[in-house]
PyMOL Python script that loads the backbone (N, CA, C, O; Angstrom):
from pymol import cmd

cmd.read_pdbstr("""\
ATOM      1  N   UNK A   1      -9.437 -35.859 -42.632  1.00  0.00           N
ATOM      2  CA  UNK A   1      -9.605 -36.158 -44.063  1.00  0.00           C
ATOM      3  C   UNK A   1      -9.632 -37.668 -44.291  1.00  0.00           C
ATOM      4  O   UNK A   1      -9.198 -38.344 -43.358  1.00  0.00           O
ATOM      5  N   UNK A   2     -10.124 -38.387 -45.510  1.00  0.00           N
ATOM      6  CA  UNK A   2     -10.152 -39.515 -45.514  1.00  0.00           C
ATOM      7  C   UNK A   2      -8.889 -40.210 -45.436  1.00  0.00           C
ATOM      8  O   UNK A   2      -8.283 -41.037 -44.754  1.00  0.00           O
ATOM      9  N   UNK A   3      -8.729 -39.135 -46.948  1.00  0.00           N
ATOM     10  CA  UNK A   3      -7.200 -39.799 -47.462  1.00  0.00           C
ATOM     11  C   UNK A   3      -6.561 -39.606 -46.099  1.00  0.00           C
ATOM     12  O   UNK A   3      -5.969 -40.680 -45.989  1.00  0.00           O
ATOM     13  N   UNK A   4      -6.325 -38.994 -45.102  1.00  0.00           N
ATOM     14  CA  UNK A   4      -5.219 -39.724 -43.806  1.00  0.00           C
ATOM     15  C   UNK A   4      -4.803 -40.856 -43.489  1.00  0.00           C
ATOM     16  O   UNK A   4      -3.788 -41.084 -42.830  1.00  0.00           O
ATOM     17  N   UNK A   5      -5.618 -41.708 -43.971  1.00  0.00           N
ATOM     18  CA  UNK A   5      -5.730 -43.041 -43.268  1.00  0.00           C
ATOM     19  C   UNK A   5      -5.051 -44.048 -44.668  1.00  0.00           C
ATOM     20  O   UNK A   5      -4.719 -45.220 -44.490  1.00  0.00           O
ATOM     21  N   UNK A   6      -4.949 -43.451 -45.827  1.00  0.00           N
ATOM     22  CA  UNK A   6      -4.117 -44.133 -47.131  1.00  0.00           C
ATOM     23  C   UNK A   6      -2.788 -43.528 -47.004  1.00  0.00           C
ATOM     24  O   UNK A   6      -2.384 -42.441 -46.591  1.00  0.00           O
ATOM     25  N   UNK A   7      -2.059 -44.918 -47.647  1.00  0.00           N
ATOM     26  CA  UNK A   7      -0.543 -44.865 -47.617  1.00  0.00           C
ATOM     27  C   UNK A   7      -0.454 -43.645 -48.949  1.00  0.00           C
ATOM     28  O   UNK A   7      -1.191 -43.341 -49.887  1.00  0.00           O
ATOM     29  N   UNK A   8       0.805 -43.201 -48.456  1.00  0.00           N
ATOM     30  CA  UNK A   8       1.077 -41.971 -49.902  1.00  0.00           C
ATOM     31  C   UNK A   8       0.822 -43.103 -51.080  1.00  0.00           C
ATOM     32  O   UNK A   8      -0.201 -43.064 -51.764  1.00  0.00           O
ATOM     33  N   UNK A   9       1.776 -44.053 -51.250  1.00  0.00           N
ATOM     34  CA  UNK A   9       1.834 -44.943 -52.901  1.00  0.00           C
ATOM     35  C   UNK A   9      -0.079 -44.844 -53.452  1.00  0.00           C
ATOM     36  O   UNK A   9      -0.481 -44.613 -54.592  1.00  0.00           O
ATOM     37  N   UNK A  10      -1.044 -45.140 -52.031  1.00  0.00           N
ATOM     38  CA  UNK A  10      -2.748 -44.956 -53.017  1.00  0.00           C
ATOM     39  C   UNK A  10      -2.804 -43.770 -52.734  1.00  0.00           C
ATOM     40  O   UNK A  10      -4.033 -43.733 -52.799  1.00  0.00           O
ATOM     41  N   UNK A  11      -2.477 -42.524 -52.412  1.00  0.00           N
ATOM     42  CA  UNK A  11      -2.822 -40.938 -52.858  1.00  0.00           C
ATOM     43  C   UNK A  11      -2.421 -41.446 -54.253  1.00  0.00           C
ATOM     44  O   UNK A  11      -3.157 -41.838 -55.158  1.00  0.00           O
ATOM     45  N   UNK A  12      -1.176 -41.355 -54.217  1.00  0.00           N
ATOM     46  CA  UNK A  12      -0.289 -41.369 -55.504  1.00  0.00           C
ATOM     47  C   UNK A  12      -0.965 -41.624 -57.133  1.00  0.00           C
ATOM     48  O   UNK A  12      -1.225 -40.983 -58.151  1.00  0.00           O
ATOM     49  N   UNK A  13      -1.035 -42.964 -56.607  1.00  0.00           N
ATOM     50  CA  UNK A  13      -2.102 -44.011 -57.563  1.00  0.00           C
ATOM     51  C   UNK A  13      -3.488 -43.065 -58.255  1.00  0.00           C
ATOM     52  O   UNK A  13      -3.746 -42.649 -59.385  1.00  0.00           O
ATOM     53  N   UNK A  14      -4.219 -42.993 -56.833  1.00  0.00           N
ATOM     54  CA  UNK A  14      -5.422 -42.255 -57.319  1.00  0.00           C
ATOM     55  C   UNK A  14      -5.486 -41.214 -57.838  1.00  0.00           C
ATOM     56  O   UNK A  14      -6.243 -41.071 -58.798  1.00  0.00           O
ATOM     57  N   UNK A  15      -4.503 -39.881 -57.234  1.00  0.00           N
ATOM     58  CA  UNK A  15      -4.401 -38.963 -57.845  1.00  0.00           C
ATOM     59  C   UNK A  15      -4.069 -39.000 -59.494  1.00  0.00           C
ATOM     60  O   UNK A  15      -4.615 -38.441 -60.446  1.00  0.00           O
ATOM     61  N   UNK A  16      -2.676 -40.112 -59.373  1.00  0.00           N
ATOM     62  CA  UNK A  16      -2.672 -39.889 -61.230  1.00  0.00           C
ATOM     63  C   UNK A  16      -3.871 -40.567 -61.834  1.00  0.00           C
ATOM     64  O   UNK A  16      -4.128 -40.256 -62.997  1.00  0.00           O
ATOM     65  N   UNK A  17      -4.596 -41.384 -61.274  1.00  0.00           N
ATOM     66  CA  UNK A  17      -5.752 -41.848 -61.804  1.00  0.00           C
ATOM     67  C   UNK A  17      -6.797 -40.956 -62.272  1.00  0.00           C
ATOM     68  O   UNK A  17      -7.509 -41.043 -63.273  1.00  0.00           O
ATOM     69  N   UNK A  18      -6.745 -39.976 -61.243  1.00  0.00           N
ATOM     70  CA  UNK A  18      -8.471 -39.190 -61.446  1.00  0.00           C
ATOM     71  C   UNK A  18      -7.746 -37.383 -62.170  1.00  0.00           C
ATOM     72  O   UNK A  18      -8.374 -36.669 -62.951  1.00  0.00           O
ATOM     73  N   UNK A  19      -6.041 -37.002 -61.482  1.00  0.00           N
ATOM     74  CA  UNK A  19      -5.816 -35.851 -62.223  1.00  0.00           C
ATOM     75  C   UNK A  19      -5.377 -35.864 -63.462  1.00  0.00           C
ATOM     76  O   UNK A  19      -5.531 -34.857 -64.153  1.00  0.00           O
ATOM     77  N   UNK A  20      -4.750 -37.007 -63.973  1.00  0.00           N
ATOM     78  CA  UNK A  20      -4.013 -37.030 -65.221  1.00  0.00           C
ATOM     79  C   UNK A  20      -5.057 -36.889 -66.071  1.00  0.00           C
ATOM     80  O   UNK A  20      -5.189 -35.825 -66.675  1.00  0.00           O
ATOM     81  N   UNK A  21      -6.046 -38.040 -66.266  1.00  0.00           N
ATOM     82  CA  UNK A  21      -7.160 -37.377 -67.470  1.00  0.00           C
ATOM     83  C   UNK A  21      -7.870 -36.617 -67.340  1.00  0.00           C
ATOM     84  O   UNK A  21      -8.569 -36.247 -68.283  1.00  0.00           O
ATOM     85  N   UNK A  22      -7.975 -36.026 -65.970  1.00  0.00           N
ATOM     86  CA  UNK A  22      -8.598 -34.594 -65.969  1.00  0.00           C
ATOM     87  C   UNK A  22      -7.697 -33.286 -66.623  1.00  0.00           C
ATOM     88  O   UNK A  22      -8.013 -32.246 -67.200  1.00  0.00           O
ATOM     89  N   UNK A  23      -6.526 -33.856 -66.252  1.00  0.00           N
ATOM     90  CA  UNK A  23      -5.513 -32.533 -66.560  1.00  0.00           C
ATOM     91  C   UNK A  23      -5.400 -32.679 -68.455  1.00  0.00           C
ATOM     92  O   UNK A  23      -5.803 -31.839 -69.260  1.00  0.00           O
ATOM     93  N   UNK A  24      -4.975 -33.519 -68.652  1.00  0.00           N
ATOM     94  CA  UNK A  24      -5.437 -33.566 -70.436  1.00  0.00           C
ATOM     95  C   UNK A  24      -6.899 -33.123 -70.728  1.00  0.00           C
ATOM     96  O   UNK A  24      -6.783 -32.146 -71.469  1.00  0.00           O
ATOM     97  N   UNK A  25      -7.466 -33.227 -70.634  1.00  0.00           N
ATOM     98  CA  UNK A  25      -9.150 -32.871 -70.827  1.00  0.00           C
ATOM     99  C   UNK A  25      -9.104 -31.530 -70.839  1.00  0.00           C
ATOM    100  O   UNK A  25      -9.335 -31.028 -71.939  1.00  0.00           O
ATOM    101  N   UNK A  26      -8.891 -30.841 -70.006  1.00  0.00           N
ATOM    102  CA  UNK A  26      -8.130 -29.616 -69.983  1.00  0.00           C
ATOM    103  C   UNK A  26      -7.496 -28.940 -70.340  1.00  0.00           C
ATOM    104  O   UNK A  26      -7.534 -27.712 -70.263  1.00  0.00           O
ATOM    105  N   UNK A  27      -6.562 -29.807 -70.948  1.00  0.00           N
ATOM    106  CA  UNK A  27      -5.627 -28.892 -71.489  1.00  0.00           C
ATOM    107  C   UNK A  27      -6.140 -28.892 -73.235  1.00  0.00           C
ATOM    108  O   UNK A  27      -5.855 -27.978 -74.008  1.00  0.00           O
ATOM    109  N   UNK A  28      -6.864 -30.005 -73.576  1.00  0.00           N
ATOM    110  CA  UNK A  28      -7.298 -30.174 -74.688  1.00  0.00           C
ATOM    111  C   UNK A  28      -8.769 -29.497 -75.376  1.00  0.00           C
ATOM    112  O   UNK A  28      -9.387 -29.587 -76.437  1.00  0.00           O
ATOM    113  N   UNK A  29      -8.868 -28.940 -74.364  1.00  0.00           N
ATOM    114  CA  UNK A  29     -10.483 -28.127 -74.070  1.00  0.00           C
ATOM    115  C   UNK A  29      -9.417 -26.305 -74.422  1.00  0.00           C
ATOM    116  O   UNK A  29      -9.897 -25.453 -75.170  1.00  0.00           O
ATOM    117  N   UNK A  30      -8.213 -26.131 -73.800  1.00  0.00           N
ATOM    118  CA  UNK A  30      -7.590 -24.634 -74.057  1.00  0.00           C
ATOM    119  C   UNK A  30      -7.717 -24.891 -75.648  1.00  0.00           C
ATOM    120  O   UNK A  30      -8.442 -24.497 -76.561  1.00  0.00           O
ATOM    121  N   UNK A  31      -6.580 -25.798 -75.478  1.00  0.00           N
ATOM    122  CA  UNK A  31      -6.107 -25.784 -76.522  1.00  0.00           C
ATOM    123  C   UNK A  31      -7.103 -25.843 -77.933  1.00  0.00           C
ATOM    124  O   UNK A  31      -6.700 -25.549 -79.058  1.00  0.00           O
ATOM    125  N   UNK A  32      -8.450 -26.278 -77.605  1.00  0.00           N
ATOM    126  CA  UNK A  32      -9.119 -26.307 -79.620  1.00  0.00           C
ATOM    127  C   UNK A  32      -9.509 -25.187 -78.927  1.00  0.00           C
ATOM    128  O   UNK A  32      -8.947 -24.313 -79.588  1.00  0.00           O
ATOM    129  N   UNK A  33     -10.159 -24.555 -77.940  1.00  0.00           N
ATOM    130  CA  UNK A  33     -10.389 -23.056 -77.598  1.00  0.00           C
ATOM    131  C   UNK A  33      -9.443 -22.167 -78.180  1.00  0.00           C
ATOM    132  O   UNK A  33      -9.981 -21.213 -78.743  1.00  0.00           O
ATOM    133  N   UNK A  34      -8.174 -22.183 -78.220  1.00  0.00           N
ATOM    134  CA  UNK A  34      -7.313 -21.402 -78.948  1.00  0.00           C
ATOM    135  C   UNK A  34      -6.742 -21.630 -80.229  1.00  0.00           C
ATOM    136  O   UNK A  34      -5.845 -20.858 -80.568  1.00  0.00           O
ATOM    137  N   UNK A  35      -7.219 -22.905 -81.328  1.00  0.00           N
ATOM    138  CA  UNK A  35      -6.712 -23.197 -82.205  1.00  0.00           C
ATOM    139  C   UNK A  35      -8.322 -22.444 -83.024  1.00  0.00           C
ATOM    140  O   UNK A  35      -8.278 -21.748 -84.038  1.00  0.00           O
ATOM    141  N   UNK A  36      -9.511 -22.780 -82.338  1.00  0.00           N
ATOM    142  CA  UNK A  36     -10.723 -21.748 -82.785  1.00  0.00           C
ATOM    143  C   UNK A  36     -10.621 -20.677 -82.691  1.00  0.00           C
ATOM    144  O   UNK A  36     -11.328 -20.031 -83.465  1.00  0.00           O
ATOM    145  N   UNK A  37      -9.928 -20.067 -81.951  1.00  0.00           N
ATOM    146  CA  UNK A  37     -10.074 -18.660 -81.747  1.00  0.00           C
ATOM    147  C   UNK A  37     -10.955 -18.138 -80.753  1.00  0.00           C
ATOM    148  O   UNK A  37     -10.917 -16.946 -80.446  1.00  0.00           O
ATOM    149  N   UNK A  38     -11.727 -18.928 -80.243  1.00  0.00           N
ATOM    150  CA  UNK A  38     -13.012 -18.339 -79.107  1.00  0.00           C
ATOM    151  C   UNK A  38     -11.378 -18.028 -77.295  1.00  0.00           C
ATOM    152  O   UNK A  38     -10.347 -18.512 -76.827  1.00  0.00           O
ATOM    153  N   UNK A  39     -12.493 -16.782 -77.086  1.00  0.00           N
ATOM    154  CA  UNK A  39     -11.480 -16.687 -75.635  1.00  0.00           C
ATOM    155  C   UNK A  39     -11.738 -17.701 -74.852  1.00  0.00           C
ATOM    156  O   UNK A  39     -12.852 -18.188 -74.661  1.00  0.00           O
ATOM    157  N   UNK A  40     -10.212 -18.217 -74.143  1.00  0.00           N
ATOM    158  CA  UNK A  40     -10.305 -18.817 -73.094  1.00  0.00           C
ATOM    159  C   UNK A  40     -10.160 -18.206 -71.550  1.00  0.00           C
ATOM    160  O   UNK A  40     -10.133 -16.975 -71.525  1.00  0.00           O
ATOM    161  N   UNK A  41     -10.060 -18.886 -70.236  1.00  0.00           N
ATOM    162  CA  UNK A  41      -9.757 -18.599 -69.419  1.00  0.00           C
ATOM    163  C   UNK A  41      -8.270 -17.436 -69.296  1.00  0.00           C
ATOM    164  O   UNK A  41      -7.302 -18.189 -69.184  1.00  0.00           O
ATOM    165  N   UNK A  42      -8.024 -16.701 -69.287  1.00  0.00           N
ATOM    166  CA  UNK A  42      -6.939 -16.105 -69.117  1.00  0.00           C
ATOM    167  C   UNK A  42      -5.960 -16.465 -67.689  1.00  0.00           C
ATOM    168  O   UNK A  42      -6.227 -16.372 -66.491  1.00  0.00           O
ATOM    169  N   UNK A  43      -5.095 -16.776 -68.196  1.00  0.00           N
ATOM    170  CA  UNK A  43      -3.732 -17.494 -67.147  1.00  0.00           C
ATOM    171  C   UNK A  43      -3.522 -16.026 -66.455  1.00  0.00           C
ATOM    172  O   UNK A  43      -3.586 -14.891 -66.927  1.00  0.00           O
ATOM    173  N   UNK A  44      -3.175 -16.643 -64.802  1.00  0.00           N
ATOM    174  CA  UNK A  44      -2.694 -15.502 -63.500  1.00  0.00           C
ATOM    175  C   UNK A  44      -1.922 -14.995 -63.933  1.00  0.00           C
ATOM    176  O   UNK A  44      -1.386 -15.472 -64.934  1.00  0.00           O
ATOM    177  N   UNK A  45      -1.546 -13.937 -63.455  1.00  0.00           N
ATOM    178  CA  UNK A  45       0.216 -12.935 -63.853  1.00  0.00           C
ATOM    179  C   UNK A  45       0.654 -13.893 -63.230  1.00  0.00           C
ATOM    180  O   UNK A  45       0.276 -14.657 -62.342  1.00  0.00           O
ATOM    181  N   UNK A  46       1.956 -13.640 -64.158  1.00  0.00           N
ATOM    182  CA  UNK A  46       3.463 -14.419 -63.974  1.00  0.00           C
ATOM    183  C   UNK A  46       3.373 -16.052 -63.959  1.00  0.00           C
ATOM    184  O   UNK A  46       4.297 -16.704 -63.473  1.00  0.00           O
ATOM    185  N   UNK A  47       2.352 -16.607 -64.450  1.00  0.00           N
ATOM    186  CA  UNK A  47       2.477 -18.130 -64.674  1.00  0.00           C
ATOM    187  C   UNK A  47       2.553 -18.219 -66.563  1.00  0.00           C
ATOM    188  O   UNK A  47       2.197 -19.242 -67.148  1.00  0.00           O
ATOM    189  N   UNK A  48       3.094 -16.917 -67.346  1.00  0.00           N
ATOM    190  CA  UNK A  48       3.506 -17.213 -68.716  1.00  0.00           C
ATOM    191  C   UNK A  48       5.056 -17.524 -68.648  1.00  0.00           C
ATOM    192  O   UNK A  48       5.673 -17.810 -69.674  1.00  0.00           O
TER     193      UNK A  48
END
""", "prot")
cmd.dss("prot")
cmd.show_as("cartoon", "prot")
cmd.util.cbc("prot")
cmd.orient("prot")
């Protein structure tokens, strides 16, 4: 893998770089999905 060859602190870095506003984007995409009313993705058993 690439990342092998980066210290954890730049996983670290990058990851919150590229997952954090992905993970809001996301969550902000459920969320007017469910404040509209249109169906969303339905969550796995047992992750409510």
């Amino acid at each position: 893998m690439a990342l092998a060859f980066a210290t954890e602190g730049t996983i670290a870095a990058v990851g919150d770089a590229v997952y954090r506003p992905l993970f809001d984007l996301i969550i902000g995409i459920v969320a007017e999905g469910q404040a509209s009313g249109e169906p969303t993705t339905p969550l796995p058993p047992g992750s409510s």
